[in-house]
N, CA, C and O of each residue as an XYZ file, in Angstrom:
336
protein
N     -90.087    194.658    123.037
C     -89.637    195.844    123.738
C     -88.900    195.467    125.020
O     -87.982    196.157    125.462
N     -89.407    194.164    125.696
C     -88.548    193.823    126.741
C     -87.139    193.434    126.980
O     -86.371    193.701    127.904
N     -86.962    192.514    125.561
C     -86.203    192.243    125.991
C     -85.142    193.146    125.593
O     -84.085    193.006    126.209
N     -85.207    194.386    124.354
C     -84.002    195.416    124.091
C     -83.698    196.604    125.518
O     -82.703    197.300    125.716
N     -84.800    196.500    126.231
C     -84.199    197.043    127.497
C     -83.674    196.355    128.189
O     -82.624    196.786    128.667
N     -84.061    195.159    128.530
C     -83.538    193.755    129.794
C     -81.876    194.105    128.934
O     -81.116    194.728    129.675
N     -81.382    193.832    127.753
C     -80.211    193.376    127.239
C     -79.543    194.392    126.917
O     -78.381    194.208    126.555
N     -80.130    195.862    126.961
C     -79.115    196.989    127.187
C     -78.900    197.333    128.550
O     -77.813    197.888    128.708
N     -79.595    197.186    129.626
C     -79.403    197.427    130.992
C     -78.123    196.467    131.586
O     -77.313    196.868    132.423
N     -78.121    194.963    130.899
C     -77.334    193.919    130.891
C     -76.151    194.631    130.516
O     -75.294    194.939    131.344
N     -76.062    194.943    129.115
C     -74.118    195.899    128.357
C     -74.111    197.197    129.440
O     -72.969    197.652    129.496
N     -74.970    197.863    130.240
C     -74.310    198.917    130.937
C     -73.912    198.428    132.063
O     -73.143    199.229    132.595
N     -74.144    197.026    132.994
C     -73.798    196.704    134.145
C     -72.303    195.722    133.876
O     -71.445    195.371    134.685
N     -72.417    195.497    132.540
C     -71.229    194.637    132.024
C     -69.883    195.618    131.747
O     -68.685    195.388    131.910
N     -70.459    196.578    131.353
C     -69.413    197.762    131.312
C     -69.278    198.387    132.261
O     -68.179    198.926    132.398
N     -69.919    198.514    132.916
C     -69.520    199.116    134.823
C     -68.679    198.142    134.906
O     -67.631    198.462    134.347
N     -68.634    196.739    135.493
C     -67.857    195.696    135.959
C     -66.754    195.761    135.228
O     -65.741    195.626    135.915
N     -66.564    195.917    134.093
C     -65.423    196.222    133.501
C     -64.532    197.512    133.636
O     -63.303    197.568    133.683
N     -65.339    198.412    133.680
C     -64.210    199.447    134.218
C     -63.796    199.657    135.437
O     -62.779    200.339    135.562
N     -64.559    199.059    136.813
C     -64.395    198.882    137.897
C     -62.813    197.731    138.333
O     -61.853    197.743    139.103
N     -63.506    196.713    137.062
C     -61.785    195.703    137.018
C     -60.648    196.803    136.682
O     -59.772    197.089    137.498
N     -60.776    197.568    135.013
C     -59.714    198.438    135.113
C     -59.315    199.325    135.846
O     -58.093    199.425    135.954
N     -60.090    200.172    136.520
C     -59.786    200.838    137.946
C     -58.686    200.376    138.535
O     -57.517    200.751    138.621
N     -59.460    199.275    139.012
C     -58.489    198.200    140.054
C     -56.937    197.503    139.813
O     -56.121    197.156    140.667
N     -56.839    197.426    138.189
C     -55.759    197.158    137.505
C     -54.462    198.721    137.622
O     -53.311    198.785    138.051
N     -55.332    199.691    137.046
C     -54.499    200.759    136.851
C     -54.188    201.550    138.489
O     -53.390    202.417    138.845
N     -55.262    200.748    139.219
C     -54.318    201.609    141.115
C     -53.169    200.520    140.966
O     -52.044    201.005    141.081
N     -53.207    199.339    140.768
C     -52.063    198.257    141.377
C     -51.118    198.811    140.635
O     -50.055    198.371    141.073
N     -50.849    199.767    139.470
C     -49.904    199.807    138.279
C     -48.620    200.817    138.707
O     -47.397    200.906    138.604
N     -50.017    201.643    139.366
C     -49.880    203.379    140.423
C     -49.207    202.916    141.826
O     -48.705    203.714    142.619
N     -49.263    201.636    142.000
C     -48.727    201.433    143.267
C     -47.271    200.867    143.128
O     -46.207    201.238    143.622
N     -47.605    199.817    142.263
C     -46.336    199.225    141.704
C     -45.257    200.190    141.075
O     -44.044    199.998    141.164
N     -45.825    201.205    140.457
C     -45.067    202.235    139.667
C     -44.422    203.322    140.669
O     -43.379    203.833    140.262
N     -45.000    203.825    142.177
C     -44.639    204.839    142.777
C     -43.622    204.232    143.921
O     -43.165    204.889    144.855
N     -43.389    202.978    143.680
C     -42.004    202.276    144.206
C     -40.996    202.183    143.936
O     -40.124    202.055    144.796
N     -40.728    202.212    142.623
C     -39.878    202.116    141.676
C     -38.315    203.052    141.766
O     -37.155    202.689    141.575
N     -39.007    204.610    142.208
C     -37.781    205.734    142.444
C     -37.649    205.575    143.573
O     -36.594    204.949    143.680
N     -38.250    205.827    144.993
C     -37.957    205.118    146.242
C     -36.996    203.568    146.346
O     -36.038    203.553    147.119
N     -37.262    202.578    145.696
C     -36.046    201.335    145.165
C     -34.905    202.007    144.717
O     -33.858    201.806    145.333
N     -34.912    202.979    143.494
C     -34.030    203.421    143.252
C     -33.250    204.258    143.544
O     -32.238    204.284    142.844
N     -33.341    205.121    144.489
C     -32.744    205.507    145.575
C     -31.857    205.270    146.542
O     -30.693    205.438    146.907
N     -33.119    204.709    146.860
C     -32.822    203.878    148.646
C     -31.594    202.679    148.525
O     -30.861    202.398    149.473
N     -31.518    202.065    147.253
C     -30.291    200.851    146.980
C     -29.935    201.410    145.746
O     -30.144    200.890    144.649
N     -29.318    202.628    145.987
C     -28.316    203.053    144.615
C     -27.128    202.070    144.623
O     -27.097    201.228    143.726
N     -26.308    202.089    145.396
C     -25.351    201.047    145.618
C     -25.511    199.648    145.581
O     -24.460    199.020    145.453
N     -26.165    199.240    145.631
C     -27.330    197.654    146.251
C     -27.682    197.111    144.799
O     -28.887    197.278    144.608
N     -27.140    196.599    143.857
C     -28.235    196.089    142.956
C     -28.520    195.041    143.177
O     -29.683    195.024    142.774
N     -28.315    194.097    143.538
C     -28.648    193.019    144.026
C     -30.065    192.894    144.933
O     -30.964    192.065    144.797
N     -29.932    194.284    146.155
C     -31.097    193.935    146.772
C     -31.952    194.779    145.923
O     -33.149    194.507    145.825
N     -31.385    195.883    145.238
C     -32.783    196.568    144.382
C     -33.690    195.816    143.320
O     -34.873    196.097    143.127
N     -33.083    194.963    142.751
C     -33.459    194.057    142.010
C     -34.604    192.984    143.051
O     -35.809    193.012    142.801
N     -34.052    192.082    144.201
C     -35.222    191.776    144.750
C     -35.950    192.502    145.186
O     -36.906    191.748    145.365
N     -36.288    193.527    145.547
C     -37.012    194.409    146.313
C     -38.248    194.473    145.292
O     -39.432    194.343    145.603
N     -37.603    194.757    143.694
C     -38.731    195.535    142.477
C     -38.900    194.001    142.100
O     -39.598    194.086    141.089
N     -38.675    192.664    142.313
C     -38.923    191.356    141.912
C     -40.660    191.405    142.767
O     -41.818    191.371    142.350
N     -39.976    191.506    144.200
C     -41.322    191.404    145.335
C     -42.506    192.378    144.857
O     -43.686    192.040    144.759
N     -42.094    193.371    144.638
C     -43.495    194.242    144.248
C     -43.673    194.030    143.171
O     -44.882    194.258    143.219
N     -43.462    193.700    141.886
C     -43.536    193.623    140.739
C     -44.388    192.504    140.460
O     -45.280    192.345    139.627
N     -43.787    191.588    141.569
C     -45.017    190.126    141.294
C     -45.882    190.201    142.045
O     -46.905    189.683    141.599
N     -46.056    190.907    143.711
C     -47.332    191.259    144.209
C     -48.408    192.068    143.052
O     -49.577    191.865    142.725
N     -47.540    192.906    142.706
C     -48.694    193.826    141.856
C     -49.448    192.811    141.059
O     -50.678    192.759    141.035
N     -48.546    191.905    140.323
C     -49.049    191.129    139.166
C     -50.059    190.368    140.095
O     -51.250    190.554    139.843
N     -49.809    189.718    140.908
C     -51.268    189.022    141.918
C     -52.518    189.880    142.107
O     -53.724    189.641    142.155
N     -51.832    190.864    142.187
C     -52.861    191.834    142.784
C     -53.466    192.191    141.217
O     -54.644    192.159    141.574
N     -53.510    192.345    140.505
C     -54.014    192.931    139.271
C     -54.837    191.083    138.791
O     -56.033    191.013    138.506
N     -54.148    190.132    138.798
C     -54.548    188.916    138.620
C     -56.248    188.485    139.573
O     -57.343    188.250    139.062
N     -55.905    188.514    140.915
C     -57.264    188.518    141.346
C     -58.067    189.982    141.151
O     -59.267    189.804    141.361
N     -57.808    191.145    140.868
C     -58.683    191.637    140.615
C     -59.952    191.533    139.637
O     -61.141    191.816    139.785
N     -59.178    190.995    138.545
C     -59.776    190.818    137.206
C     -60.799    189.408    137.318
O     -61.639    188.977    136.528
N     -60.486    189.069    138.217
C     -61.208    187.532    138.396
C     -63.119    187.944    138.582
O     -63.777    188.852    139.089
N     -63.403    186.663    137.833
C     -65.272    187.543    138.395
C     -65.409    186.999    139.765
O     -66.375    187.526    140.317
N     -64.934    186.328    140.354
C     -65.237    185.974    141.633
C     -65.194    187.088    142.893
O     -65.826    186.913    143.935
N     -64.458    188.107    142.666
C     -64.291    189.102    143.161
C     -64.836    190.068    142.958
O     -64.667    191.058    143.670
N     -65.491    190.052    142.121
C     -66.815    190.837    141.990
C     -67.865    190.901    142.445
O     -68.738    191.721    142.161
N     -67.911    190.087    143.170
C     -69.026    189.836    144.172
C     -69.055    190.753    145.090
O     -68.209    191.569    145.456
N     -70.723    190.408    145.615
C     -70.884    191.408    147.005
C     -69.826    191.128    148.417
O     -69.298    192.045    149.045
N     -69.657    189.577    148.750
C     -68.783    189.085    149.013
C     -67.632    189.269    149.822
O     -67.309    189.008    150.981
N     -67.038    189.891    148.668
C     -66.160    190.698    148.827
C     -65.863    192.254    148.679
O     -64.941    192.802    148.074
N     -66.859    192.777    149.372
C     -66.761    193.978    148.970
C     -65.781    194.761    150.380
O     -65.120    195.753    150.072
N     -65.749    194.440    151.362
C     -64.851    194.871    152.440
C     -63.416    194.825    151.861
O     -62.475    195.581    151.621
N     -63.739    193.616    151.776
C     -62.016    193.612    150.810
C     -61.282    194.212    149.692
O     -60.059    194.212    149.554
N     -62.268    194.790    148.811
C     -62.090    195.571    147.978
C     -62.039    197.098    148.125
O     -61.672    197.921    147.286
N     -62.561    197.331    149.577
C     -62.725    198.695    150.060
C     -61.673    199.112    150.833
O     -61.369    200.297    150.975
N     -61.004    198.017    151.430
C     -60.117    198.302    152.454
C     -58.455    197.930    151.984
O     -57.532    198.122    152.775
């Protein structure tokens, strides 16, 4: 009996941590994504710099979605950092 509770309490904290990573994936996506018409705008004329501009956020996001997913960051640790 112990251990089918110990090892389902285990899949619900494993699935919290997991949707907490996707959370964290789909804000960077929302952030990366609500730049995109502001770029396109702002350097209608500009492709050159619009193109670096959506290079810079495009690969921050990707960092940013990259350490999210990491388990190291899952830690208590880091929890300021994840809040702020």
């Amino acid at each position: 009996m112990y251990v089918h509770v110990c090892l389902n309490i285990g899949y619900h904290i494993y699935m919290f941590v997991v949707k907490c990573r996707l959370d964290y994936c789909g804000i960077s996506l929302l952030i990366m994504g609500s730049a995109v018409p502001w770029l396109y705008y702002s350097f209608y004329c500009r492709l050159s710099t619009k193109i670096i501009y959506l290079a810079i956020i495009i690969s921050l996001g990707i960092i940013c979605i990259t350490i999210s997913m990491l388990d190291r960051f899952s830690r208590p640790d880091y929890r300021p950092i994840r809040a702020g």
